[in-house]
C-alpha positions, 0 to 999 in steps of 0.5 A: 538105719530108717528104724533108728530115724523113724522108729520100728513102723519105719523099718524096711528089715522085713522087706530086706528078709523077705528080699533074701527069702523070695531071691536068695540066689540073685539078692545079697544083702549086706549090711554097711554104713555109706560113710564107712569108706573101707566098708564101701571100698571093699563092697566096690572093689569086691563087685564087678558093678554095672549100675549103682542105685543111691538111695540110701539117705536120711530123709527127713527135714523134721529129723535132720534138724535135730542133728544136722552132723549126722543128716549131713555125713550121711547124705553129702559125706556118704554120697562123695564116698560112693562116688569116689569108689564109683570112680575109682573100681567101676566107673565105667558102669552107671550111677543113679543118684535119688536126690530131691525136690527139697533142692529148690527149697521154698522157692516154688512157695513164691508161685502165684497160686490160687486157693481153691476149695481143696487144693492150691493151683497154678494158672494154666497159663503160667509157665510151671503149670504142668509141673516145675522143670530143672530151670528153677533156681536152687539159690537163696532161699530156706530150704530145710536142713535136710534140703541143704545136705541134698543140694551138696550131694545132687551136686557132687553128682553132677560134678562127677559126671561133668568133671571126671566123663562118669555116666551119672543121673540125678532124679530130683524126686517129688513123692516116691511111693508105693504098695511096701513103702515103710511110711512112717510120722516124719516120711513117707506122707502117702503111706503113712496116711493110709496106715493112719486111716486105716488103723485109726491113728490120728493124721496131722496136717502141718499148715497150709489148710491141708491144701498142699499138693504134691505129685506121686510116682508109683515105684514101678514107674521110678525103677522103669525110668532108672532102666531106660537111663541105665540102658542109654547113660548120659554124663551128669544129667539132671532129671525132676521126676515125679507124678507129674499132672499124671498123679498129684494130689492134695492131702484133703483130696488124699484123705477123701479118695483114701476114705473112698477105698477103705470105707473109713473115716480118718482122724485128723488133727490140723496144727497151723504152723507149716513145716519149715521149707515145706511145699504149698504146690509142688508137681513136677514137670518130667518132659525133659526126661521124656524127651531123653528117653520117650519110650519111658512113660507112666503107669500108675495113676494116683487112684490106682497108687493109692489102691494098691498102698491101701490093698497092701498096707497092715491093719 
């Protein structure tokens, strides 16, 4: 499905393949559309789960622009189906929801920031300055066709917990990345960079003078804070994960440490108009998480994140 979203360079297929070679007796894969209820019926009332992970979702607010229907069924619709069955033939198992930081719209555009040479930035003295907590208000304000098919979703999971005493969590996520991220054009801002340096693509900077910051969490650490609310479950909980001031970066400072590591110079073509809903500053405070569970903490900084993508990512 992301191939058909973003093209072949989006495709995780070969993760999948390699998944099946490297694990073949603890790994299945099977190949089903979320919206698909008697798919998804028979798959929850064939497992005996213990955890459910959603991530499976169109991603993007570019694509989902061009046909809203689909972005819609796949991420509100899709995400009700699983958690129908969820209730129905597990529910007394856990469930993980990724949803998104694109829930808050442009709303953390509306910051008091100061541009600085590379970055814009928050006062220390501000209260969002170590990162946007889950207080911010996701009402009345522009936030992508995408972002309002996440908001219905993030919802619906929370009200499954609340309503029905189901163990669900909501992870709002800032940028999740990593070594095998499949970053393409539209997603997967990090990744792509890379791939486009390192392969002499031309990068393109939408708006904001290439200053917009954006926090990134290394998979490992994503997973890592999905097991501690596995393992000490709570009932429609909402958690903003991300790098926090831990690893955050801007796309400049990116591309200059990414041009450090690589000994290359990037392309890049700069396009004034900002995508719609896009963030100027978005960093994520995760205290509230860390409060719940403090034996969870970071592992990868945004330097040591940022090798190991370029370490990994194809010529």
């Amino acid at each position: 499905m992301r191939q058909y979203f973003f093209g072949k360079e989006g495709s995780t297929l070969w993760n999948s393949q390699r998944l099946m070679e490297e694990y073949h007796q603890d790994y299945t894969h099977i190949v089903a559309d979320i919206r698909d209820q008697r798919a998804m019926e028979k798959i929850f009332r064939d497992h005996k789960f213990d955890l459910v992970i959603h991530a499976a979702a169109q991603p993007s607010h570019d694509w989902a622009a061009k046909e809203p229907m689909t972005d819609f069924s796949i991420n509100a619709t899709g995400t009700l189906v699983m958690l129908e069955n969820f209730r129905q033939y597990c529910p007394e198992a856990v469930f993980i929801f990724t949803s998104t930081n694109k829930v808050y719209g442009d709303r953390p555009n509306s910051l008091p920031l100061k541009e600085l040479s590379t970055r814009y930035e928050l006062l220390a003295t501000h209260q969002f300055y170590q990162g946007i907590d889950e207080s911010m208000d996701i009402d009345q304000c522009l936030h992508s066709v995408f972002g309002a098919s996440k908001v219905a979703a993030d919802v619906m999971v929370q009200e499954y917990g609340r309503y029905f005493k189901l163990n669900t969590g909501v992870f709002r996520g800032g940028c999740l990345t990593g070594p095998k991220h499949s970053g393409a054009v539209l997603h997967g801002f990090l990744a792509y960079l890379v791939k486009a340096i390192k392969q002499g693509i031309t990068y393109q900077i939408y708006g904001y003078k290439g200053k917009q910051v954006r926090d990134n969490i290394h998979a490992y650490d994503l997973v890592n804070a999905f097991y501690h609310f596995y393992q000490r479950p709570r009932q429609g909980e909402v958690y903003n994960i991300g790098g926090s001031r831990f690893a955050n970066v801007s796309i400049l400072e990116a591309i200059a440490k990414i041009e450090n590591v690589l000994g290359q110079k990037a392309k890049v073509k700069y396009v004034d108009q900002p995508r719609s809903g896009d963030h100027m500053w978005y960093i994520s405070d995760v205290s509230k998480f860390k409060h719940h569970y403090p034996q969870w903490d970071f592992t990868y900084n945004i330097d040591q994140t940022i090798e190991a993508i370029c370490k990994y990512s194809p010529e």
